[in-house]
Rosetta silent file (secondary structure, phi, psi, omega in degrees, C-alpha in Angstrom):
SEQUENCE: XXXXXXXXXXXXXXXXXXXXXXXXXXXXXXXXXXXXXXXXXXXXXXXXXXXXXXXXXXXXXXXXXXXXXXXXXXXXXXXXXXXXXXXXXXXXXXXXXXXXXXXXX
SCORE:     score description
SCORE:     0.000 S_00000001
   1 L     0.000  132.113 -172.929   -5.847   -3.898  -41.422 S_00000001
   2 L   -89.524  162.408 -177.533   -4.897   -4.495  -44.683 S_00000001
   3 H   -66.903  -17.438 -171.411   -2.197   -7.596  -45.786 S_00000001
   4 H   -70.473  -80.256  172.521   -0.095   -5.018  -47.352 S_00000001
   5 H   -57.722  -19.482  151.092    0.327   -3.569  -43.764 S_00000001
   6 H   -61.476 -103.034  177.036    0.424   -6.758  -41.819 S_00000001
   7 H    -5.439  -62.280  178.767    2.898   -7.784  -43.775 S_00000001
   8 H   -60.559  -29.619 -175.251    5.264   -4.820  -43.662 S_00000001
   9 H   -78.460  -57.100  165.546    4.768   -4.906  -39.800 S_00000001
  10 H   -39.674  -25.382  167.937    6.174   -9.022  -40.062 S_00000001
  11 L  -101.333   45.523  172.523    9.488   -7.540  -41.487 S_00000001
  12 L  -148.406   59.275  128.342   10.435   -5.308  -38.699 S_00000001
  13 L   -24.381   99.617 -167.358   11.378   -7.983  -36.737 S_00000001
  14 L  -126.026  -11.856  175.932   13.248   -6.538  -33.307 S_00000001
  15 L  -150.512 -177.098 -157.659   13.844   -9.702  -30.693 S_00000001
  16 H   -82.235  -14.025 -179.948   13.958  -13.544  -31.015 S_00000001
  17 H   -69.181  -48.010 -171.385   10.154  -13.618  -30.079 S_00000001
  18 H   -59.117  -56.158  146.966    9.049  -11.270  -32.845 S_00000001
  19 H   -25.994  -41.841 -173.282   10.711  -13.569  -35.014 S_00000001
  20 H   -75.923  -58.409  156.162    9.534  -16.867  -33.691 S_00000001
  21 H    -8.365  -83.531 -178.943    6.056  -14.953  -34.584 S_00000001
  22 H   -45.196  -70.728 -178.057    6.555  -14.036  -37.938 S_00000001
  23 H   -25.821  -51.032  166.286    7.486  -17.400  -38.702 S_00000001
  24 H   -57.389  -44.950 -156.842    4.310  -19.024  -37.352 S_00000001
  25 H   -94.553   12.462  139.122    1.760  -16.459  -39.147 S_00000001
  26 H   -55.871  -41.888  146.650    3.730  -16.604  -42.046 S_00000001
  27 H   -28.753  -30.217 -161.821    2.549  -20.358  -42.299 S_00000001
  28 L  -124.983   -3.393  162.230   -0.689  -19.129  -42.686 S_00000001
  29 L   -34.239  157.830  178.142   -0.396  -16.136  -45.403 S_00000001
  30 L   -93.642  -43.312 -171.171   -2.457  -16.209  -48.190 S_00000001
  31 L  -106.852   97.182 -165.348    0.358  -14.864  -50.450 S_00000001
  32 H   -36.611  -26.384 -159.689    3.594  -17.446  -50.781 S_00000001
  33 H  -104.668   21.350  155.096    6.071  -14.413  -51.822 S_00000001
  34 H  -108.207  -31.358  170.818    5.083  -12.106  -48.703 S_00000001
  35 H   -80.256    2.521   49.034    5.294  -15.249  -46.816 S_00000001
  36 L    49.125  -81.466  172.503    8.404  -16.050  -48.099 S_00000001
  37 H   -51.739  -39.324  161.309    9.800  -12.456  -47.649 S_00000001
  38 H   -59.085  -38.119 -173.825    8.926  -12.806  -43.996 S_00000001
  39 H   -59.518  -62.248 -172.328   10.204  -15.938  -43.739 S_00000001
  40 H   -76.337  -24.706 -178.020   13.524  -14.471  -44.956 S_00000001
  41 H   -71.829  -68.204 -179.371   13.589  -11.064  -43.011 S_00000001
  42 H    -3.937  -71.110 -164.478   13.067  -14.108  -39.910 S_00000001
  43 H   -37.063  -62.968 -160.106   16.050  -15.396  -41.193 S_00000001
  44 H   -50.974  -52.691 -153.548   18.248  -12.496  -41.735 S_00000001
  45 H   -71.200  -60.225 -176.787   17.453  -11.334  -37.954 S_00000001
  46 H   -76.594   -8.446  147.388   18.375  -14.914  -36.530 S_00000001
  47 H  -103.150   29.411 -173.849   21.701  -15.195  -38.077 S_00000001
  48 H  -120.205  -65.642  174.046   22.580  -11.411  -37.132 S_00000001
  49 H   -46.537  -45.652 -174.791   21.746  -13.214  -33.141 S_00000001
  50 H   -59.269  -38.165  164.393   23.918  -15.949  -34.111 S_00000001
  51 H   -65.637  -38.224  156.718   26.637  -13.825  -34.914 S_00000001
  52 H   -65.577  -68.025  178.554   26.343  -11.347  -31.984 S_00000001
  53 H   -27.856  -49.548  158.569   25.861  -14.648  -30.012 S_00000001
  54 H   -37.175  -56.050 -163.491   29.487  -15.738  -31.088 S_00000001
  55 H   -79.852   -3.172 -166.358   30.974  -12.560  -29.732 S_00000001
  56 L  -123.497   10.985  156.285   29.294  -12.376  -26.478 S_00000001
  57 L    62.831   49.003  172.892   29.919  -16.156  -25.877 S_00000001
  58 L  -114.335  168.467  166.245   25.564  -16.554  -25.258 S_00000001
  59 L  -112.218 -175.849 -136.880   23.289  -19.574  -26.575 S_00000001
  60 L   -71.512  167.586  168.955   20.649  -20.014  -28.896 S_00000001
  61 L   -97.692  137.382 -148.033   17.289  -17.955  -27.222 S_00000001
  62 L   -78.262  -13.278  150.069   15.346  -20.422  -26.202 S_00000001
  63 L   -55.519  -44.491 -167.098   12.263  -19.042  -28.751 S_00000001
  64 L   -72.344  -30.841 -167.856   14.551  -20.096  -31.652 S_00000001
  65 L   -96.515  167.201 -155.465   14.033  -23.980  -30.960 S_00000001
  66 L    72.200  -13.242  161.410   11.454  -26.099  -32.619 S_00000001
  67 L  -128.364  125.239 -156.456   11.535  -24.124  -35.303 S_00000001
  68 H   -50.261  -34.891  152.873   14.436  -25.411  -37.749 S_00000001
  69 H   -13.624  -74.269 -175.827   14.440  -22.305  -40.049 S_00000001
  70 H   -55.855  -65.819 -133.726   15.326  -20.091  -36.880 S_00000001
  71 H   -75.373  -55.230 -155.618   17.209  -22.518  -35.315 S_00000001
  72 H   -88.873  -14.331  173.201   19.669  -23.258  -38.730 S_00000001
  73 H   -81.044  -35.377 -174.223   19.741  -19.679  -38.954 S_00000001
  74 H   -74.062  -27.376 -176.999   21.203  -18.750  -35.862 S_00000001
  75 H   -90.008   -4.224  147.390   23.951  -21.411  -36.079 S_00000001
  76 H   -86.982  -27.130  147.269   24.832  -20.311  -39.019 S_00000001
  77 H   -25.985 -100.376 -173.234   25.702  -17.114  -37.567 S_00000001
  78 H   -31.512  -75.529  170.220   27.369  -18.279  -35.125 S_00000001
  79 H   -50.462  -15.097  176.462   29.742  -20.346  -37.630 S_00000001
  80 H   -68.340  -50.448 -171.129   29.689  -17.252  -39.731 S_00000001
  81 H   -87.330  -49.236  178.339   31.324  -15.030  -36.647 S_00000001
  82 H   -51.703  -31.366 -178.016   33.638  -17.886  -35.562 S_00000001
  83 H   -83.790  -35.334  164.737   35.351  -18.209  -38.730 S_00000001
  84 H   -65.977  -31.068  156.829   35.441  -14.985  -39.337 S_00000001
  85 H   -40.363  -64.874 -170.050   37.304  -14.404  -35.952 S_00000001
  86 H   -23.903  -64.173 -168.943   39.336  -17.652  -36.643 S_00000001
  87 H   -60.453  -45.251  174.824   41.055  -15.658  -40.277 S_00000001
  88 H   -30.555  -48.968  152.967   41.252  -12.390  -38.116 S_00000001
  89 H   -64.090  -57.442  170.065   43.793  -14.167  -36.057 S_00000001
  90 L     2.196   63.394 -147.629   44.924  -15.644  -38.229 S_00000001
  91 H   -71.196  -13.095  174.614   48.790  -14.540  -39.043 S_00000001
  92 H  -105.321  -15.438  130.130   49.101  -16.587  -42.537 S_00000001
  93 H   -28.261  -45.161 -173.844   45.414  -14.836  -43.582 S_00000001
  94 H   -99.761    0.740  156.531   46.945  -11.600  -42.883 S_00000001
  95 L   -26.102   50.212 -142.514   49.728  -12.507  -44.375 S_00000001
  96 L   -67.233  -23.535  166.846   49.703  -10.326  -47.932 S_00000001
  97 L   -44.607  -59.891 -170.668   52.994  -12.736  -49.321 S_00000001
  98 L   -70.366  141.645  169.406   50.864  -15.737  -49.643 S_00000001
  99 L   -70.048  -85.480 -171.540   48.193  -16.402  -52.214 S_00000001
 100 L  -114.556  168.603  168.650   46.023  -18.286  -49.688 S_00000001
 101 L  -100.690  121.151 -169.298   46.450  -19.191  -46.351 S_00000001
 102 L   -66.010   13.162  162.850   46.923  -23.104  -46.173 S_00000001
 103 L   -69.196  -69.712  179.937   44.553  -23.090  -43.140 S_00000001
 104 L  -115.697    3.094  165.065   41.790  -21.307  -44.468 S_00000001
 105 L   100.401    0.000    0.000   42.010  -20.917  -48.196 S_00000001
């Protein structure tokens, strides 16, 4: 198997395991900008959980801890979906009179 194909297989990243995965054998690429790319498809995947995670009131998967990447990813989600609820509610956000809303800017 070529790295080219490894590689491509490390960004199709489908549960928090597959992730926790990449992350490790990314560590050990030869080539910084595929490891890198993995590293960020990782990311991408574990704040998309964090964010589902908000709406469906769950906690971090327990694969996500120990490694701080994952871990910083998902909880940024998660503040990512909360806030965005927060404005949603929000009646001086939806407010179109106001320039900002003195809550949330």
């Amino acid at each position: 198997m070529n790295t080219t194909t490894t590689t491509e297989q490390l960004r199709r990243i489908q549960s928090p395991l597959d992730a926790r995965c990449a992350c490790a054998l990314a560590t050990f690429m030869a080539d910084q900008d595929d490891a890198d790319c993995v590293r960020m498809t990782a990311h991408a995947f574990a704040f998309s959980e964090g964010r589902t995670a908000a709406m469906n009131y769950e906690q971090m998967p327990q694969v996500f801890k120990g490694v701080q990447l994952l871990e910083d990813a998902w909880v940024d989600g998660l503040d990512f979906e909360q806030q965005r609820a927060d404005m949603a509610a929000c009646d001086s956000c939806q407010d179109n009179s106001l320039p900002l809303c003195p809550f949330h800017g």
